[in-house]
Each structure stands twice: as structure tokens, then as C-alpha cells.
C-alpha positions as a Markdown table, in Angstrom:
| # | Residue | x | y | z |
|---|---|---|---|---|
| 1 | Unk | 0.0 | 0.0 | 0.0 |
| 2 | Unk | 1.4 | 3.5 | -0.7 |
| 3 | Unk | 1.8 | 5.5 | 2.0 |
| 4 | Unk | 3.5 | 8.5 | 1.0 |
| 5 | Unk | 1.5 | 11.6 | 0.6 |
| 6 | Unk | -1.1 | 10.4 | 2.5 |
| 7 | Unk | -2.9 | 12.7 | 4.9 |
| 8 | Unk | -1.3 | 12.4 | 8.2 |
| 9 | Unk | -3.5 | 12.3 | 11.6 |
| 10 | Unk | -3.3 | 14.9 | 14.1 |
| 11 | Unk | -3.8 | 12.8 | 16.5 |
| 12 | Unk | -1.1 | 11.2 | 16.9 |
| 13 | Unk | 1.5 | 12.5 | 20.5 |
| 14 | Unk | 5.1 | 12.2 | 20.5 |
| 15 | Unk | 6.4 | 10.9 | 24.3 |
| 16 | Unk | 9.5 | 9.9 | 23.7 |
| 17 | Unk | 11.3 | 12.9 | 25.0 |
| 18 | Unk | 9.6 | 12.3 | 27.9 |
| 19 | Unk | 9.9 | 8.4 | 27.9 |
| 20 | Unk | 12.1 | 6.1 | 30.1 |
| 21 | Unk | 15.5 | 4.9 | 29.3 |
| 22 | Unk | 16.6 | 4.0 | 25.8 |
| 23 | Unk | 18.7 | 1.1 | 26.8 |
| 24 | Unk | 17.5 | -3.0 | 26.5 |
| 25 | Unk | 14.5 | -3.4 | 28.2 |
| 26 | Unk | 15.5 | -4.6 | 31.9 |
| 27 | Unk | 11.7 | -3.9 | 33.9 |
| 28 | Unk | 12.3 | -4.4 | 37.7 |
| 29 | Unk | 8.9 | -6.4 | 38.3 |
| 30 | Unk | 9.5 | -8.0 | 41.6 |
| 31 | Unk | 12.8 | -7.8 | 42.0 |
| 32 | Unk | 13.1 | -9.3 | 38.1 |
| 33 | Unk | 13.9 | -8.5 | 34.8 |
| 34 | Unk | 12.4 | -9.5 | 31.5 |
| 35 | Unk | 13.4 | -11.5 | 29.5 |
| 36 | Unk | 13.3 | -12.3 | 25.8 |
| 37 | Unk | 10.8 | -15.1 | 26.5 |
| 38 | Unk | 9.1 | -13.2 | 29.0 |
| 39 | Unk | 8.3 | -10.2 | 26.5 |
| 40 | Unk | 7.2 | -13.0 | 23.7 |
| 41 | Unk | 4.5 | -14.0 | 26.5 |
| 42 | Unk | 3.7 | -10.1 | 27.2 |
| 43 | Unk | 3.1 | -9.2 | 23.7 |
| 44 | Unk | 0.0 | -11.8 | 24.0 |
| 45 | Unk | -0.7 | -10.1 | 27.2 |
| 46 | Unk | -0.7 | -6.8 | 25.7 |
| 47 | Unk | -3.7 | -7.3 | 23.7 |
| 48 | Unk | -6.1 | -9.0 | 26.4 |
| 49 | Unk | -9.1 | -6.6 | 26.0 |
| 50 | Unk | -7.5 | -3.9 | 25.4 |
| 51 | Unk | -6.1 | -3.6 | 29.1 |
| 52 | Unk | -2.6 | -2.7 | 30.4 |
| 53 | Unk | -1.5 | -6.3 | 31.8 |
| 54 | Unk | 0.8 | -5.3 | 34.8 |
| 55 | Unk | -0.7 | -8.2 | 36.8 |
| 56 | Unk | 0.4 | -10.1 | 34.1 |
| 57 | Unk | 3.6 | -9.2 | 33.9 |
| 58 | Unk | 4.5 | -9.8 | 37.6 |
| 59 | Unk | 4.3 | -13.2 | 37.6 |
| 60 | Unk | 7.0 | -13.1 | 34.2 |
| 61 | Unk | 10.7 | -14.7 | 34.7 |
| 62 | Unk | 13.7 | -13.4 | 33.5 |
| 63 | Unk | 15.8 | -15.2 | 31.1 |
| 64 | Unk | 18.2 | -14.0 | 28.2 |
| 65 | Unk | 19.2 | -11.2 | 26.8 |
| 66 | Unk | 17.5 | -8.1 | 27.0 |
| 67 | Unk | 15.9 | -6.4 | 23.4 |
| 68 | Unk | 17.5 | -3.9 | 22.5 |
| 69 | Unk | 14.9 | -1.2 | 21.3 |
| 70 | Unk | 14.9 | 1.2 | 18.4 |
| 71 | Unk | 16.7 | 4.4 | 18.9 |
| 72 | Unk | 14.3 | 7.0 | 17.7 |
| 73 | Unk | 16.0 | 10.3 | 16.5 |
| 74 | Unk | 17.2 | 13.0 | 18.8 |
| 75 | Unk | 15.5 | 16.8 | 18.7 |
| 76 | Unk | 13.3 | 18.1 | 15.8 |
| 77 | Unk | 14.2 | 15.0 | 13.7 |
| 78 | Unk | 12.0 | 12.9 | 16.1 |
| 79 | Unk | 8.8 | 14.7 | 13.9 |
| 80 | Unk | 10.6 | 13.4 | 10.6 |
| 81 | Unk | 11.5 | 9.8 | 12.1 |
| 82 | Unk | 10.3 | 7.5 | 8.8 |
| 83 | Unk | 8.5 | 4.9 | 11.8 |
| 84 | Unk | 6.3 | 8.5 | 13.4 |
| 85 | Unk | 5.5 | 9.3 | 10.4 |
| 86 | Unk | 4.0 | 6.1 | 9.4 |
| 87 | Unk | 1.8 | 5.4 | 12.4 |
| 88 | Unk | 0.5 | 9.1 | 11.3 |
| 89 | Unk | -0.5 | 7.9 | 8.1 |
| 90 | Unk | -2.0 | 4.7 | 9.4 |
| 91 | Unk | -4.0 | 6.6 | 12.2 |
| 92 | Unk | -5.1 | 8.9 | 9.5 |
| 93 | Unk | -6.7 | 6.5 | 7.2 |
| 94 | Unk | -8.2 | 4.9 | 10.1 |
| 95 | Unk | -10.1 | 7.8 | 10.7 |
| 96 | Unk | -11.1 | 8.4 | 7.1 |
| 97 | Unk | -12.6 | 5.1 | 7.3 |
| 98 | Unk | -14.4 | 4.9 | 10.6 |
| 99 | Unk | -15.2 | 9.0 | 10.0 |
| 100 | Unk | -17.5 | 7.9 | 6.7 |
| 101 | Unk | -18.7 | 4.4 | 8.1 |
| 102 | Unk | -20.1 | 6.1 | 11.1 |
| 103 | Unk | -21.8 | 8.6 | 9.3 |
| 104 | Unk | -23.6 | 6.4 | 6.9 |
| 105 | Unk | -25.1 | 5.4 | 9.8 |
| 106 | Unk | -26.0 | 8.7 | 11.3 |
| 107 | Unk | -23.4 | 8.6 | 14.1 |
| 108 | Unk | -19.8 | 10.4 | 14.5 |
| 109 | Unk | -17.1 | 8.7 | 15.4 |
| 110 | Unk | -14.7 | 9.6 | 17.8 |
| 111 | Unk | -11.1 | 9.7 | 17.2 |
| 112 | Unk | -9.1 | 7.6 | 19.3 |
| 113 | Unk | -5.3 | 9.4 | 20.3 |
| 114 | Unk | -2.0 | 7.8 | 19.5 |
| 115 | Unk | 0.5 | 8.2 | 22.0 |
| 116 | Unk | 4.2 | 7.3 | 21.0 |
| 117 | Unk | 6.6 | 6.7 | 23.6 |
| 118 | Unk | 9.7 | 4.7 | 24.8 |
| 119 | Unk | 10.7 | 2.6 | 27.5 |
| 120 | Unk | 7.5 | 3.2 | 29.6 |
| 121 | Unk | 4.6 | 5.7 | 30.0 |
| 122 | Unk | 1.9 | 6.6 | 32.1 |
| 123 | Unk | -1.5 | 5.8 | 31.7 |
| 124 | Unk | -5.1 | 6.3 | 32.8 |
| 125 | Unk | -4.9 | 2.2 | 33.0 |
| 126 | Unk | -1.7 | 2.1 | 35.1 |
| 127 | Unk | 1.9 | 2.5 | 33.4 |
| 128 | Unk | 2.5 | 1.2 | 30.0 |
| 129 | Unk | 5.8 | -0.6 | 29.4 |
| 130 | Unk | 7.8 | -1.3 | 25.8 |
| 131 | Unk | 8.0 | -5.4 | 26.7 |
| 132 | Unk | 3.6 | -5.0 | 26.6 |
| 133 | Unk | 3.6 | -4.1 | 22.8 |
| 134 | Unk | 1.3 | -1.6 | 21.2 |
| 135 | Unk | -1.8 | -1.7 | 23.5 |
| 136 | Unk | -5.0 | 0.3 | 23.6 |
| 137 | Unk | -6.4 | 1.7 | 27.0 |
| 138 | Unk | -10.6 | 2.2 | 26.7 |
| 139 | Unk | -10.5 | 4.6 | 29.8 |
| 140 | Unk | -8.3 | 7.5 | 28.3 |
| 141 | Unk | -9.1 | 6.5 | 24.5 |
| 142 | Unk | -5.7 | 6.1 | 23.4 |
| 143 | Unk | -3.4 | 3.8 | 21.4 |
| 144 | Unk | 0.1 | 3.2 | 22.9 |
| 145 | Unk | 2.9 | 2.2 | 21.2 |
| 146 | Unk | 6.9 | 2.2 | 21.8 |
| 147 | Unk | 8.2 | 2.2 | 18.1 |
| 148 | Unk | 10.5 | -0.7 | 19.0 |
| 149 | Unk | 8.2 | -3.2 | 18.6 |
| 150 | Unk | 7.9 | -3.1 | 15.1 |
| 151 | Unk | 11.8 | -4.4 | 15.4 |
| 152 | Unk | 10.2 | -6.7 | 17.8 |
| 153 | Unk | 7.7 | -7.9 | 15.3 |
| 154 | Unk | 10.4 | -7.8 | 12.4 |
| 155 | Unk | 13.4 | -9.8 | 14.0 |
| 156 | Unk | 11.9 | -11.8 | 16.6 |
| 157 | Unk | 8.3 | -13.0 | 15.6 |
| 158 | Unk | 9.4 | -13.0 | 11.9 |
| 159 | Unk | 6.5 | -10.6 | 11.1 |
| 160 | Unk | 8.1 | -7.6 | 8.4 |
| 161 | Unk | 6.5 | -5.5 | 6.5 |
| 162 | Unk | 4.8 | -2.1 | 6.8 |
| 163 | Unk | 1.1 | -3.5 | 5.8 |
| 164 | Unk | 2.2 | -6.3 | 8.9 |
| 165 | Unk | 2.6 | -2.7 | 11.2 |
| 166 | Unk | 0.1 | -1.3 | 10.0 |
| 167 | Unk | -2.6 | -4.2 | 11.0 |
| 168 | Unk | -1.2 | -3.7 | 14.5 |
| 169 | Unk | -2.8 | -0.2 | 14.1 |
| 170 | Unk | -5.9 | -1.0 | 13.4 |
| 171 | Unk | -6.2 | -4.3 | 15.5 |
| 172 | Unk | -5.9 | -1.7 | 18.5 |
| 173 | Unk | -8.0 | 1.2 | 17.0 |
| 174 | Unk | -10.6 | -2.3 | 16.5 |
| 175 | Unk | -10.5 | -2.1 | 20.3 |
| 176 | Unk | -11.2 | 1.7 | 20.3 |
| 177 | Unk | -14.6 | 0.9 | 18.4 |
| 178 | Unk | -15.1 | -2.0 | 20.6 |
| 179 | Unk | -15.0 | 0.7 | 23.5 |
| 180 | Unk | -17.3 | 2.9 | 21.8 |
| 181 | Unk | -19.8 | 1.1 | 21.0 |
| 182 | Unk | -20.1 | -0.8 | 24.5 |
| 183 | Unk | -18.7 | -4.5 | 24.1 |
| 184 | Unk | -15.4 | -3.5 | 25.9 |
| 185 | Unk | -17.9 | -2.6 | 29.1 |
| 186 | Unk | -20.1 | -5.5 | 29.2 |
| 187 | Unk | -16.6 | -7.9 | 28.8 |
| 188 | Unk | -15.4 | -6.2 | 32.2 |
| 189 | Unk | -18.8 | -6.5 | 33.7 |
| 190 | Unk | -18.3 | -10.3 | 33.3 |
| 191 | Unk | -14.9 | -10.3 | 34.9 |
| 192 | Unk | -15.3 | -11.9 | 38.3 |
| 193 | Unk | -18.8 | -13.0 | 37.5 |
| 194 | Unk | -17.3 | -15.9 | 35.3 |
| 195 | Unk | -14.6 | -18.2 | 35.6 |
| 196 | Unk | -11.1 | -17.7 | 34.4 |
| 197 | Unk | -11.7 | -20.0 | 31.8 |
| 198 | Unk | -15.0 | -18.7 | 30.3 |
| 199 | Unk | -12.9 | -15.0 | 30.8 |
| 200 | Unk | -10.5 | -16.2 | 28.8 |
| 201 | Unk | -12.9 | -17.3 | 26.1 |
| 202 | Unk | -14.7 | -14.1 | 25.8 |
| 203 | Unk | -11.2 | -12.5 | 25.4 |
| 204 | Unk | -10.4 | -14.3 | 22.4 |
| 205 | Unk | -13.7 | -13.0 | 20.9 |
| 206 | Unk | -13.1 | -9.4 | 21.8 |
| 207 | Unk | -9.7 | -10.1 | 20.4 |
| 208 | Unk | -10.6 | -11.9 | 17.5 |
| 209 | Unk | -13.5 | -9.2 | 16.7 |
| 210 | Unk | -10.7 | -6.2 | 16.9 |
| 211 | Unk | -8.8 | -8.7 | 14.0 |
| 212 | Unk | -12.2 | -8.6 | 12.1 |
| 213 | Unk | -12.6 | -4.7 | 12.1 |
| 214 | Unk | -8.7 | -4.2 | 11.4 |
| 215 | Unk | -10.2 | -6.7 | 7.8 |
| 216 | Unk | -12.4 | -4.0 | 7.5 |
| 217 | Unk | -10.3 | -1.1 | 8.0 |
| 218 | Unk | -8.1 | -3.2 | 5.3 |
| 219 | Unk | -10.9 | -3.3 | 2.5 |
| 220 | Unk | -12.6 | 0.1 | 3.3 |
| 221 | Unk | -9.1 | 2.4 | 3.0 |
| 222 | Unk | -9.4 | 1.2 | -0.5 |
| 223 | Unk | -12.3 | 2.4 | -1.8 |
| 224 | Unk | -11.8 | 5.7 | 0.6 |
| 225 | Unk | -8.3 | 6.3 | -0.8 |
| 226 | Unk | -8.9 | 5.1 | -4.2 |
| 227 | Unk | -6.0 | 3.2 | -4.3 |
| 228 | Unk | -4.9 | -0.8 | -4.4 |
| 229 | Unk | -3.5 | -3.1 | -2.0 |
| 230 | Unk | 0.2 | -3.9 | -3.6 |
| 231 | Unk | 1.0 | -7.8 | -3.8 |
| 232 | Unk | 2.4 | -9.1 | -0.9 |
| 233 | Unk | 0.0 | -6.4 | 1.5 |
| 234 | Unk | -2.3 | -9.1 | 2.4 |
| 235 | Unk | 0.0 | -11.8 | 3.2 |
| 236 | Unk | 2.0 | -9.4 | 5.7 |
| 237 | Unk | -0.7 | -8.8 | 7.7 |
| 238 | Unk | -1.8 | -12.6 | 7.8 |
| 239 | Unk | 1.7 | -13.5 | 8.6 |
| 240 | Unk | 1.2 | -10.7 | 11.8 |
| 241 | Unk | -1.8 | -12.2 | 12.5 |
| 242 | Unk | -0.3 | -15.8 | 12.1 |
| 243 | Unk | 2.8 | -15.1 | 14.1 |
| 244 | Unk | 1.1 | -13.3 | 17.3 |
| 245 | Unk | -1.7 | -16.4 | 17.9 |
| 246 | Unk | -2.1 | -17.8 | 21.0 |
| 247 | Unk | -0.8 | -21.1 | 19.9 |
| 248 | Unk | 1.9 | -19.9 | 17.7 |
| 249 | Unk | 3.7 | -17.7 | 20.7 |
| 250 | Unk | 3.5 | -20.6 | 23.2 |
| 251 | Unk | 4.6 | -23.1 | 21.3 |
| 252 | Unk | 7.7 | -20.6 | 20.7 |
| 253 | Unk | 8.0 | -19.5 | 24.4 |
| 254 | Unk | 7.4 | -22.9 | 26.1 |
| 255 | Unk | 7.3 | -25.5 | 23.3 |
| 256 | Unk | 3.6 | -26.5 | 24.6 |
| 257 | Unk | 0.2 | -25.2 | 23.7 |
| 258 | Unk | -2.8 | -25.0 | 26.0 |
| 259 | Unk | -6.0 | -24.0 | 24.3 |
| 260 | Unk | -7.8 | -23.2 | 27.8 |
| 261 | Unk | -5.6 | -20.3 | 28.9 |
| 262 | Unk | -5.9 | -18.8 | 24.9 |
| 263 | Unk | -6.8 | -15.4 | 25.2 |
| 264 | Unk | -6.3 | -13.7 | 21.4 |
| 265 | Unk | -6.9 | -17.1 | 19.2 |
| 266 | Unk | -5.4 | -19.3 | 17.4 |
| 267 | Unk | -2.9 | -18.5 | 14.3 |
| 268 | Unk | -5.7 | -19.8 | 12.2 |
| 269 | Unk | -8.5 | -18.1 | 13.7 |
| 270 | Unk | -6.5 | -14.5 | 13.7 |
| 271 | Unk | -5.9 | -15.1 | 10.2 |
| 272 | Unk | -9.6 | -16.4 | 9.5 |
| 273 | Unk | -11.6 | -13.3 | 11.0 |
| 274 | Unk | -8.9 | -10.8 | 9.6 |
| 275 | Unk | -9.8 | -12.2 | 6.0 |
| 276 | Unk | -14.1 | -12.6 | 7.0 |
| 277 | Unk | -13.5 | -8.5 | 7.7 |
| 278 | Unk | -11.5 | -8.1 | 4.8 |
| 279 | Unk | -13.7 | -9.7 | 2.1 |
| 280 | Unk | -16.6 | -8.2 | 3.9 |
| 281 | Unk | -15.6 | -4.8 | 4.5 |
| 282 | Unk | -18.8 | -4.8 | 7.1 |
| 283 | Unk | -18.9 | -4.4 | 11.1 |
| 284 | Unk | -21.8 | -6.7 | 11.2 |
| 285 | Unk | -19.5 | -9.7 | 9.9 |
| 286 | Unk | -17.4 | -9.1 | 12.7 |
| 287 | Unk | -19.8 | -10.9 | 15.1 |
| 288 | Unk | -18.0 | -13.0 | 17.0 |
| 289 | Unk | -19.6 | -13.1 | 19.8 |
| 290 | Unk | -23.0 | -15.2 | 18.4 |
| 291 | Unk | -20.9 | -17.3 | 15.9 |
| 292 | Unk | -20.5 | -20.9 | 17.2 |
| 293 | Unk | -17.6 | -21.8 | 15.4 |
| 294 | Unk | -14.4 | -19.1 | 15.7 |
């Protein structure tokens, strides 16, 4: 997809001045580090209905090297940084999209903020870290992301490509409109009132529903934009989607997979609702909550 020349949000805030350290990512939870297996199992954590996972990252061990994470550029040039600019371009057509799909319906949508930072960051759901990945936070409306973990997805979950980055996007903006229009809510309503394993399956159905609206985001920029997916688009973002499954990431951080603690989906069934919203290009086939079979 091109990018360049696209309209740019203005939503989108720059942190990183303001961020924590820029060396590997060493968080003293308990006493520990974290290590490179220990921020595989945090990126699934990141997404868990759209919720900063501190809780779950205290029970994390250490163990190899730290990530090193993307050095962003110093002063002015932060604004011109190839990586800030992108996620401005991505947040902007996100907008288009839900903007105009809204309105057809005779409601406005509200933008969501992007907030860029490094190392770590408060937030109005407790402070975000770089090991969570890009995660959305339904109580202050905003996206967070440390740029770093596009490196992450690049080098360590074998997931390049800017279409791949830019379905990151608009999986957590698909939690923003999940937050809108009340399913985030009546999720957290259940918590406590349901066991951990029925929790956990309602997660995967918020998460898998926030793969199903990024689909649509993916066939809707199109006809907003007027322009073409290029070959090899698709397949980045179903590699993404492939690579960050529930199954997928265990089997890589502890060689076993247990379906009852899934909280995102399986590789096949991120993959499977991304492409139901993508031939779609419809919120009502993003249902996942009714459907039987995920």
C-alpha cells in the first residue's frame, strides 16, 4: 500500500522525550527483569481486552538477553522519524474510514489518540511498558505504542512489512470501536462473575472481533483512498496475525500449547476473521460473539 503523501493524523503524540531509558529493556517487576521469552508472553498479554497487563507481567521470569529497542532520533528530527510518520498515516486513514462508516449510519465517530513513547509511559490504565507491545487503553481513549516493537515484530516473531505494522494499528484502533460502542464494558462487567476460563474465552472474541474490524479497515481504506493493496500487503498482515496467535507464541516461548488459557486465538482463527472483515468490508460480519464456530 502506498503510504506516501497520505494525509497524516493529528492525533497522533510524540512521548519519547519524555519516555524512560533507551537502553534493552530490563523492567524491575518483583525484583526481576524480562526476558526475551518473558516479553514473547507479554506481547499476548498486551492485547487482552485492550487492558494494560501489569498483573500479568509480575508473575514473568527473566531469562536471556535483554531487546535492544529502536533508537528514535534526537530533537526536531524525532517529527521526521520514517516509523512517526507512518503510524501518522495509518492513524489517518483509520479515521477516514471509521469517519464515513459512522456517518452512513447517522453517528460520528470519535477519534481515538495515539500516543508514541519509549521505555515506559503513564497511563489512565496504570503505566505502559515497551516489553507489553502496542496496547489500547478504553479509559483514556488512546493507542500506545513504543516504536521498537515493530523491530520486535520484524526480528523476533518473523512478522516484516509495513502492511504487517500497519494491521497492528488498526487491531488496536478495532478495540477503540469496541470501546465505543459498549462491548469493551459488558466484557469487564463479566470479569469476576465468570470463571477464568470462560474470561478467557470471551477474550479471544473481543480479540478476534478487533482482527475482524482491522479486515475491514483493510478493505474500506481502498475504496476511501482510491488506491490498491500492492502484492504481498495481504499476506503481511496474515503472517502478523499468524505469528502473534495464542498457539503460535506458546509453542515458541514454552514448546507446549494449552487452548484453555488462549486469550487472542489461534494462528488460524486470527488469520480467519482478519480475512471474513477483509472480504466483507462490514462491522456486522465481525460478530464474533454469536458465531458458534471461531
Amino acid at each position: 500500500m502506498k503510504w506516501d503523501g497520505q494525509r497524516q493524523s493529528e492525533n497522533v503524540e510524540d512521548a519519547r522525550d519524555g519516555g524512560g531509558g533507551r537502553g534493552g529493556i530490563g523492567l524491575p517487576i518483583g525484583g526481576r527483569g524480562l526476558g526475551v521469552g518473558g516479553i514473547v508472553i507479554a506481547l499476548i498479554a498486551s492485547w487482552v481486552l485492550g487492558i494494560n497487563p501489569l498483573t500479568l507481567l509480575g508473575v514473568l521470569d527473566g531469562g536471556g538477553p535483554p531487546v535492544q529497542q529502536r533508537q528514535a532520533p534526537a530533537g526536531d528530527s524525532q517529527a521526521q522519524d520514517p516509523a512517526y510518520v507512518f503510524v501518522k498515516n495509518v492513524l489517518g486513514s483509520t479515521e477516514d474510514v471509521w469517519t464515513a462508516y459512522f456517518q452512513r449510519s447517522g453517528q460520528a465517530y470519535e477519534m481515538p489518540k495515539l500516543r508514541v513513547f519509549r521505555g515506559r509511559e503513564p497511563t489512565a490504565c496504570g503505566t505502559g511498558e515497551a516489553a507489553m507491545g502496542p496496547f489500547y487503553c478504553p479509559a483514556d481513549h488512546k493507542v500506545y505504542i513504543d516504536l521498537g516493537f515493530y523491530d520486535t515484530l520484524r526480528e523476533r516473531l518473523g512478522a516484516p512489512g509495513d502492511f504487517a505494522q500497519a494491521y497492528v494499528i488498526a487491531h488496536e484502533v478495532g478495540h477503540h470501536i469496541q470501546n465505543l460502542m459498549g462491548t469493551t464494558a459488558k466484557l469487564d462487567r463479566a470479569r469476576g462473575r465468570v470463571s477464568e476460563r470462560e474470561m478467557n474465552a470471551l477474550s479471544v472474541r473481543l480479540e478476534l472481533q478487533a482482527d475482524c474490524y482491522a479486515g475491514v479497515w483493510a478493505n474500506l481504506s481502498q475504496q476511501t483512498k482510491g488506491w490498491r493493496l500492492e502484492p504481498g500487503d495481504i499476506e503481511e498482515a496474515l503472517n502478523a496475525a499468524t505469528q502473534i496467535g495464542d498457539d503460535t507464541l506458546q509453542k515458541r516461548s514454552r514448546g507446549t500449547v494449552v487452548p484453555e488459557s488462549f486469550t487472542h486465538g489461534s494462528s488460524a482463527q486470527r488469520v480467519g476473521w482478519f480475512r471474513r472483515g477483509l472480504e466483507a468490508g462490514d462491522l456486522k460480519s465481525c460478530d464474533t460473539f454469536t458465531n458458534p464456530v471461531l
